[in-house]
Biotite code that builds the C-alpha atoms (Angstrom):
import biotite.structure as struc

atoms = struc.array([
    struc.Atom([0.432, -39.935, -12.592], chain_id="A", res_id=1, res_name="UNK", atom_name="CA", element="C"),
    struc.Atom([3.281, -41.732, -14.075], chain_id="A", res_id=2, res_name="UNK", atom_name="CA", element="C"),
    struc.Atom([3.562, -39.106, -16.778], chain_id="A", res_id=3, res_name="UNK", atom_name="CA", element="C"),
    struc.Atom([4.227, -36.325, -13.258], chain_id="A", res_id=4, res_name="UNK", atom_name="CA", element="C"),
    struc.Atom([6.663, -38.631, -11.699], chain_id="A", res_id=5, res_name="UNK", atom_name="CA", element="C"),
    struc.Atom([8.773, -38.814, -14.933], chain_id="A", res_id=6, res_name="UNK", atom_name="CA", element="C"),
    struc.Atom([8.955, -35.146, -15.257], chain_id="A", res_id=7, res_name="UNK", atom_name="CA", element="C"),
    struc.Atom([9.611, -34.223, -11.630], chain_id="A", res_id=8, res_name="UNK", atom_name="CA", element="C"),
    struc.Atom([12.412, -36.851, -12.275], chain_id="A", res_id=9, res_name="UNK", atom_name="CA", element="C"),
    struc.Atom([13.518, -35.129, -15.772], chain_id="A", res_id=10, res_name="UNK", atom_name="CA", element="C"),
    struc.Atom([13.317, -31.640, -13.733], chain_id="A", res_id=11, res_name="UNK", atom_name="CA", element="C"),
    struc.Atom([15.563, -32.654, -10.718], chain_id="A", res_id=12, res_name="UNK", atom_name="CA", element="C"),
    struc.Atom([18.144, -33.966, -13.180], chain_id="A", res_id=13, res_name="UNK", atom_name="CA", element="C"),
    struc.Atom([18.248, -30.714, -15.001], chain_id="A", res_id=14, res_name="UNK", atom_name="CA", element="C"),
    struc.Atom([18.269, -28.803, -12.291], chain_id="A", res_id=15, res_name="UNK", atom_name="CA", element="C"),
    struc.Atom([21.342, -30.991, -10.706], chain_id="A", res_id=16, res_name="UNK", atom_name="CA", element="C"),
    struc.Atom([23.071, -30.954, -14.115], chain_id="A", res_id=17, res_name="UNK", atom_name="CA", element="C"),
    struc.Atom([22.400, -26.843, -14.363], chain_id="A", res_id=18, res_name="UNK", atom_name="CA", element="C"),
    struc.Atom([23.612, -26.865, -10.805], chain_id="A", res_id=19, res_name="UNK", atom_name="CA", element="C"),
    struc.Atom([27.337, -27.691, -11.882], chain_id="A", res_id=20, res_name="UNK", atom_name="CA", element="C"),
    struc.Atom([27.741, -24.153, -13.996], chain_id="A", res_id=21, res_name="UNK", atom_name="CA", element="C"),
    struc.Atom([25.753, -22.024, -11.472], chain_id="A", res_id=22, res_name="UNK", atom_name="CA", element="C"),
    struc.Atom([27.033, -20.367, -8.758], chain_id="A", res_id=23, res_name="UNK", atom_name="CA", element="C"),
    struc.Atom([25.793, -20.781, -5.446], chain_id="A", res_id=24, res_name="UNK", atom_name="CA", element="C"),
    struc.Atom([23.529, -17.540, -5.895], chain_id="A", res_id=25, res_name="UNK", atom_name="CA", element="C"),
    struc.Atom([21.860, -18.549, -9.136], chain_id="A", res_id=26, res_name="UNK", atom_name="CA", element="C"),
    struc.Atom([21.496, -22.560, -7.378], chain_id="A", res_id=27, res_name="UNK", atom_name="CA", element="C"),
    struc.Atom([19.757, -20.736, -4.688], chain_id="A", res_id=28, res_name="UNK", atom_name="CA", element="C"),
    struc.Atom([17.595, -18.505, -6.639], chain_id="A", res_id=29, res_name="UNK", atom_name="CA", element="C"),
    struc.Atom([16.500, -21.989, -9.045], chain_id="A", res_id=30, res_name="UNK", atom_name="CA", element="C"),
    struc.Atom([15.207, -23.884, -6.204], chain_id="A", res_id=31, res_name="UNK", atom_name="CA", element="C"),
    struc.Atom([12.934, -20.843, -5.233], chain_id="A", res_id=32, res_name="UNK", atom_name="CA", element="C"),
    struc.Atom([11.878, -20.024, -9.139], chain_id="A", res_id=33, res_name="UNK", atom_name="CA", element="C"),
    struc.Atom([11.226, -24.052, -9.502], chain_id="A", res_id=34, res_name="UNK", atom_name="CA", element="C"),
    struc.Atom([8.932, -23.838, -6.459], chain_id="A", res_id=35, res_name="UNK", atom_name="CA", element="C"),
    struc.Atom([6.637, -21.152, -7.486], chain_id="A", res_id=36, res_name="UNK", atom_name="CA", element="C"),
    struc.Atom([6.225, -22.587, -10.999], chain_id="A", res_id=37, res_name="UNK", atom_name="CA", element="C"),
    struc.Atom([5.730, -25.688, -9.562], chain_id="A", res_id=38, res_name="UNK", atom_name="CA", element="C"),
    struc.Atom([2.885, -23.561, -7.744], chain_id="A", res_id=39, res_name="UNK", atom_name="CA", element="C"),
    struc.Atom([1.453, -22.133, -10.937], chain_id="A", res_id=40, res_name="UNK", atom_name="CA", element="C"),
    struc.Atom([1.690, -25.683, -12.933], chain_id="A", res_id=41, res_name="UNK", atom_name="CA", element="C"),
    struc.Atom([-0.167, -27.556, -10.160], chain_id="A", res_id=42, res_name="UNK", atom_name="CA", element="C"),
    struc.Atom([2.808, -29.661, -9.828], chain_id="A", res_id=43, res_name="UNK", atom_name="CA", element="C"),
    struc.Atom([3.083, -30.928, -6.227], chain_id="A", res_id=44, res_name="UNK", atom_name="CA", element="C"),
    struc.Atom([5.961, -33.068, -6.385], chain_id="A", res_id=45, res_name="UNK", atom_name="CA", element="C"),
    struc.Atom([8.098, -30.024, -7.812], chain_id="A", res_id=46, res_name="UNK", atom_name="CA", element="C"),
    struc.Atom([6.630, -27.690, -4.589], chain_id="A", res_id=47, res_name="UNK", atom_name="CA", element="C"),
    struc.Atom([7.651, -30.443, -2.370], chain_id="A", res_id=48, res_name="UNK", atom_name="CA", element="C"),
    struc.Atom([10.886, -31.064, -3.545], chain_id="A", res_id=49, res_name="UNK", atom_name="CA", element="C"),
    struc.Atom([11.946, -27.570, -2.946], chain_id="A", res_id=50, res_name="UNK", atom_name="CA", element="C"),
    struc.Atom([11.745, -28.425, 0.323], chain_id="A", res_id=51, res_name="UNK", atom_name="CA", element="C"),
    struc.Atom([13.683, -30.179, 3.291], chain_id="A", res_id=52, res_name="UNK", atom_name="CA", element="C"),
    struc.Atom([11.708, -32.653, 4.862], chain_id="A", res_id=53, res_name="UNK", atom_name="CA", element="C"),
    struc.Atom([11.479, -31.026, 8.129], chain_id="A", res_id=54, res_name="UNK", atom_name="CA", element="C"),
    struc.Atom([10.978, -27.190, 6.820], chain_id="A", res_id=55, res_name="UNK", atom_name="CA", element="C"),
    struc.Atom([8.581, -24.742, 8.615], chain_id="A", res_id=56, res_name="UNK", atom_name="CA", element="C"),
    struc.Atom([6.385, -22.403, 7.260], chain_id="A", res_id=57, res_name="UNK", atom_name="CA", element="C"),
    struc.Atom([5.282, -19.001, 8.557], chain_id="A", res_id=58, res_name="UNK", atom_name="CA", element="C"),
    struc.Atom([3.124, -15.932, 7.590], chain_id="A", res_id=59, res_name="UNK", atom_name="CA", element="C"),
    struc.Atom([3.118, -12.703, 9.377], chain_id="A", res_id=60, res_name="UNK", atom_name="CA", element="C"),
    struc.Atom([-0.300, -11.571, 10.313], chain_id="A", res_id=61, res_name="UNK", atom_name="CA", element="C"),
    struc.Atom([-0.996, -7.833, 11.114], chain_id="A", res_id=62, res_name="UNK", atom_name="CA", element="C"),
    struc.Atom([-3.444, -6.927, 13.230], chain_id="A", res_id=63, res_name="UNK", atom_name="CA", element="C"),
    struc.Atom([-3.860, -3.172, 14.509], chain_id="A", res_id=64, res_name="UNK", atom_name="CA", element="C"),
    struc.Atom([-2.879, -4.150, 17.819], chain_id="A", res_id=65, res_name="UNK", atom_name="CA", element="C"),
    struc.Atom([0.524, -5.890, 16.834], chain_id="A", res_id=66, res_name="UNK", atom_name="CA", element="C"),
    struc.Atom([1.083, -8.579, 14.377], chain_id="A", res_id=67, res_name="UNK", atom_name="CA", element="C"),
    struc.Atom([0.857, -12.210, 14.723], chain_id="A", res_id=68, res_name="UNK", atom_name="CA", element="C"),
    struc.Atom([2.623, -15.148, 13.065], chain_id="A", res_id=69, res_name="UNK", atom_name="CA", element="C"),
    struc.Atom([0.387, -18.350, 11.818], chain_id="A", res_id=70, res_name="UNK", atom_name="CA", element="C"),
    struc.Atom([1.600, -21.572, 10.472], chain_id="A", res_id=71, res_name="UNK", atom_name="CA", element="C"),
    struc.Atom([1.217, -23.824, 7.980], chain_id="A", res_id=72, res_name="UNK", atom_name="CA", element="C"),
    struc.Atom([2.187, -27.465, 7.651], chain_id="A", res_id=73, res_name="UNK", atom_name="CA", element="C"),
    struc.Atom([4.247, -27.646, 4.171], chain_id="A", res_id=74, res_name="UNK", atom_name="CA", element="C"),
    struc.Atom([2.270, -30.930, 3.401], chain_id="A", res_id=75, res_name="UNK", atom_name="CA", element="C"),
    struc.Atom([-0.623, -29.090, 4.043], chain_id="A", res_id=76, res_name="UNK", atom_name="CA", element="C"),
    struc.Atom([0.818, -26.387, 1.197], chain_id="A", res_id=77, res_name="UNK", atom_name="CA", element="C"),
    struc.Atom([1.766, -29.287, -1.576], chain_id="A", res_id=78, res_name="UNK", atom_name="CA", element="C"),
    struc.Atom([-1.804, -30.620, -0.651], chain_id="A", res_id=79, res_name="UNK", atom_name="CA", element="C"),
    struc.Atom([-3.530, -27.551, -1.667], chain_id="A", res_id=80, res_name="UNK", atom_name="CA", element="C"),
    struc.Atom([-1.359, -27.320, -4.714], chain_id="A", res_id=81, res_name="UNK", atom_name="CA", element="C"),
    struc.Atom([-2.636, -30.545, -5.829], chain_id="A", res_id=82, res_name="UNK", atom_name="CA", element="C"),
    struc.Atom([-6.097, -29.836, -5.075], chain_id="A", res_id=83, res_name="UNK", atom_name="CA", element="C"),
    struc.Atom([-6.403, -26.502, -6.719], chain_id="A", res_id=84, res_name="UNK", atom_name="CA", element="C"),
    struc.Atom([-8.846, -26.473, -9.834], chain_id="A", res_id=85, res_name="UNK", atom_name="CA", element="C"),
    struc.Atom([-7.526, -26.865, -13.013], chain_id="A", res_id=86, res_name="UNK", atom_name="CA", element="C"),
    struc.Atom([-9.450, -23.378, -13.440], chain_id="A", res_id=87, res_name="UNK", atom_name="CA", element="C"),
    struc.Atom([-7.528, -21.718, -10.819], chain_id="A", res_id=88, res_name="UNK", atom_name="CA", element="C"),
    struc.Atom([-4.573, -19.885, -11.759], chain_id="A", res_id=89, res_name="UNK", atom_name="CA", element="C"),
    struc.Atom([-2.177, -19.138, -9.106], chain_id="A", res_id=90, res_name="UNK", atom_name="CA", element="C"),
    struc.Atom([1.023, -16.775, -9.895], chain_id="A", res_id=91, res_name="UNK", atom_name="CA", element="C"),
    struc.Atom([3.540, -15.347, -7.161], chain_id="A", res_id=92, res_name="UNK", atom_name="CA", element="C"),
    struc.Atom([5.328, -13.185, -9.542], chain_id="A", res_id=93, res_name="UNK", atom_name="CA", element="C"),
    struc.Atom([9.207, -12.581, -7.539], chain_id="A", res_id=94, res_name="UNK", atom_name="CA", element="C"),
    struc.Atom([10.407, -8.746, -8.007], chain_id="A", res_id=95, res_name="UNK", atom_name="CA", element="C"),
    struc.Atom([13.665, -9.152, -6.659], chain_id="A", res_id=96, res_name="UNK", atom_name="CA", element="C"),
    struc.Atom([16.506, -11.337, -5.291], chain_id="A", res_id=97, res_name="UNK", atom_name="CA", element="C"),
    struc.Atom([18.376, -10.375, -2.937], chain_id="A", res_id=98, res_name="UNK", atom_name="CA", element="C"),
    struc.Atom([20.155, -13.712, -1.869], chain_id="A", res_id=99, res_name="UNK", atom_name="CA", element="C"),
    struc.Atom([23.090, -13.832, 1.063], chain_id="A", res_id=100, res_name="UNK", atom_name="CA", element="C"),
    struc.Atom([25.316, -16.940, 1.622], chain_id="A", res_id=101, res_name="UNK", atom_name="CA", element="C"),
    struc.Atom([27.696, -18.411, 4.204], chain_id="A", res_id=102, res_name="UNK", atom_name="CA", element="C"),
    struc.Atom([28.863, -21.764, 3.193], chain_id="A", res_id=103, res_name="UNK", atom_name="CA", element="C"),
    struc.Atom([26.106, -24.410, 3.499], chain_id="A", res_id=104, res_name="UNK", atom_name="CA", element="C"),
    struc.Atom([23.349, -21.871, 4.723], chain_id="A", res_id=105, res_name="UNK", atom_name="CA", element="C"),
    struc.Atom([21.686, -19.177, 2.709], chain_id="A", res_id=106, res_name="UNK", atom_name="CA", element="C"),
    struc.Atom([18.946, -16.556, 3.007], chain_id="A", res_id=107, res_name="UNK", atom_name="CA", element="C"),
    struc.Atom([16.762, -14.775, 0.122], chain_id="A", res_id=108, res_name="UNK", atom_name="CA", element="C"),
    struc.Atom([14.346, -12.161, 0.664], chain_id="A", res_id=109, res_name="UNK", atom_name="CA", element="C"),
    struc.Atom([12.395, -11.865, -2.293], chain_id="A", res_id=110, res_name="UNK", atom_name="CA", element="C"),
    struc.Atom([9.865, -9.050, -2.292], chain_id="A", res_id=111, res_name="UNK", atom_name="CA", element="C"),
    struc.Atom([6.530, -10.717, -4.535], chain_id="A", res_id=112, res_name="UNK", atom_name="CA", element="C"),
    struc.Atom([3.075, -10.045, -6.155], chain_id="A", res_id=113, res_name="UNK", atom_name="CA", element="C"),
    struc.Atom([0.571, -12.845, -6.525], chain_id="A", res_id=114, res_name="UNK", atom_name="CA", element="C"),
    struc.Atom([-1.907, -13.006, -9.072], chain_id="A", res_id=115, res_name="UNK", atom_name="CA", element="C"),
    struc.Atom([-5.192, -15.544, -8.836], chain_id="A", res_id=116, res_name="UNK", atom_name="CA", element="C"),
    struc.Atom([-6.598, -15.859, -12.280], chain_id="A", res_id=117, res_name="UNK", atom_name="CA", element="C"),
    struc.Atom([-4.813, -13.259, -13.732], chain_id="A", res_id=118, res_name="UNK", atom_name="CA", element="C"),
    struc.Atom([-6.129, -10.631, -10.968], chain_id="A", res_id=119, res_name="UNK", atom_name="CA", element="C"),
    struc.Atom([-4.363, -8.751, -8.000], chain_id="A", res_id=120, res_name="UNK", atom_name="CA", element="C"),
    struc.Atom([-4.410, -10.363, -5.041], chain_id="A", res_id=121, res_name="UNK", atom_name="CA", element="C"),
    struc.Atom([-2.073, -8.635, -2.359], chain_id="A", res_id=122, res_name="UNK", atom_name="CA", element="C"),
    struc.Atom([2.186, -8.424, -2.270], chain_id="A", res_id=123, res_name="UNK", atom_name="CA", element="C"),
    struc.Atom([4.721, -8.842, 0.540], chain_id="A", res_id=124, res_name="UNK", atom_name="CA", element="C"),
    struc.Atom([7.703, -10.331, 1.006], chain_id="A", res_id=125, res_name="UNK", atom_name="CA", element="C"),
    struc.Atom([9.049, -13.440, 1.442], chain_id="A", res_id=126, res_name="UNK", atom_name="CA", element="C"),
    struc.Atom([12.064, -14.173, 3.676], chain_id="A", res_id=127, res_name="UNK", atom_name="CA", element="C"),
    struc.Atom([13.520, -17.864, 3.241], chain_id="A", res_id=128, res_name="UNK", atom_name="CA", element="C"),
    struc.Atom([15.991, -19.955, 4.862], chain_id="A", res_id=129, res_name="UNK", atom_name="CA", element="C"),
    struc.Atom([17.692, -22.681, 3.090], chain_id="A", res_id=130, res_name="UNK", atom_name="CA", element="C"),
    struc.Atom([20.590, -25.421, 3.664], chain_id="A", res_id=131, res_name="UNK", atom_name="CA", element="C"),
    struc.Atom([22.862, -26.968, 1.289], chain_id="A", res_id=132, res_name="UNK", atom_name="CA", element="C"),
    struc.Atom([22.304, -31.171, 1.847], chain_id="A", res_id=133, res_name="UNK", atom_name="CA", element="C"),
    struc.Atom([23.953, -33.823, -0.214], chain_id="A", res_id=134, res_name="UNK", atom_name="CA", element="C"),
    struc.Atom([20.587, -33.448, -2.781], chain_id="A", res_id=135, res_name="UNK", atom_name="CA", element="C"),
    struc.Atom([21.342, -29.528, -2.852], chain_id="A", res_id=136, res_name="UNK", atom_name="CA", element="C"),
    struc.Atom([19.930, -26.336, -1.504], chain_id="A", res_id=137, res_name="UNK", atom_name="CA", element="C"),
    struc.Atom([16.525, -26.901, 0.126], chain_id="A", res_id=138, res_name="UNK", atom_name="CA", element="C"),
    struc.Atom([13.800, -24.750, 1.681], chain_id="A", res_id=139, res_name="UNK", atom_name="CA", element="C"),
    struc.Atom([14.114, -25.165, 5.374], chain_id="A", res_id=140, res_name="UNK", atom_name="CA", element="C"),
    struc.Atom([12.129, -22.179, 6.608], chain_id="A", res_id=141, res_name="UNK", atom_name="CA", element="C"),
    struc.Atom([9.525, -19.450, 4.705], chain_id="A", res_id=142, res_name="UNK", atom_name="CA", element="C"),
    struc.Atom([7.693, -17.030, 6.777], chain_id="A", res_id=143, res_name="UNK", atom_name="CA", element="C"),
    struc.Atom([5.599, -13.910, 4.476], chain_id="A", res_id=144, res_name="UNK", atom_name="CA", element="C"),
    struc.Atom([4.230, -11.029, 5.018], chain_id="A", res_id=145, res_name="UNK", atom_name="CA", element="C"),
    struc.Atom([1.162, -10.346, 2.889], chain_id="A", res_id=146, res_name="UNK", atom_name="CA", element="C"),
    struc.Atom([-0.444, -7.032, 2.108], chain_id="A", res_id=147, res_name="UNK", atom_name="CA", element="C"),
    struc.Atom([-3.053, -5.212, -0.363], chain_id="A", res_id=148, res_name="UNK", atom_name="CA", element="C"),
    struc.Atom([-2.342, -1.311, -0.659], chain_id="A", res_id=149, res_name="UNK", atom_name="CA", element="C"),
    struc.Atom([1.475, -0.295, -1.295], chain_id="A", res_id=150, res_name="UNK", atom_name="CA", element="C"),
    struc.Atom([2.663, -2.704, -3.780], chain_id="A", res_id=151, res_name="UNK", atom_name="CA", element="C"),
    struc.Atom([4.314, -0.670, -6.215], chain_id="A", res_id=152, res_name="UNK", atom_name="CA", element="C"),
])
């Protein structure tokens, strides 16, 4: 445990130190590339710290008779992170960034395919919502859409 909290530590001063000769773009696209291999090392303080505190997460849900948007609880996410089985792989590969910024707020839409084990599982797109604070840009909303047949 101690050996996580010094790294998470180590990564956050990297990633404030690489912050300095990035521009806001690449800053931006870092705290959503830390997060998903955060997600594919198991490493729930990195998920979480991607995050504000008070962020919202959403997934689209389609249904033939309109779609429908669920929830999650982002502690709920960094929970599952840290409970998944050392023999579960789990890889959102990104495809694309397409990142726009006004001042202190930004928005990147970052079309994905994730991978469990090494095998398709479906693609989408994720659309998220982030806010420069005094610690940097953080995660304030996600919401996904997720889908099996046209992901090429």
């Amino acid at each position: 445990m101690k050996r996580k909290i010094t790294l998470t530590l180590f990564l956050a001063l990297l990633i404030h130190f690489a912050s300095f000769s990035q521009t806001e773009e690449q800053q931006v696209e870092q705290v959503i590339r830390s997060l998903f291999e955060g997600m594919k090392s198991k490493n729930a303080d990195q998920v979480a710290m991607a995050f504000s505190e008070d962020a919202l997460m959403q997934t689209v849900i389609a249904k033939p008779e309109g779609s429908e948007v669920g929830s999650n609880a982002v502690a709920d996410f960094v929970k599952r992170i840290a409970t998944t089985p050392e023999t579960t792989t789990l890889d959102e590969q990104i495809l694309d960034y397409q990142i726009k910024i006004d001042g202190t707020m930004a928005s990147a839409w970052t079309p994905y395919k994730f991978y469990v084990n090494g095998n398709f599982s479906h693609c989408g797109v994720n659309s998220f919502q982030l806010v420069k604070k005094a610690e940097g840009w953080k995660i304030v909303y996600i919401i996904d859409t997720r889908r099996k047949e046209n992901c090429d």
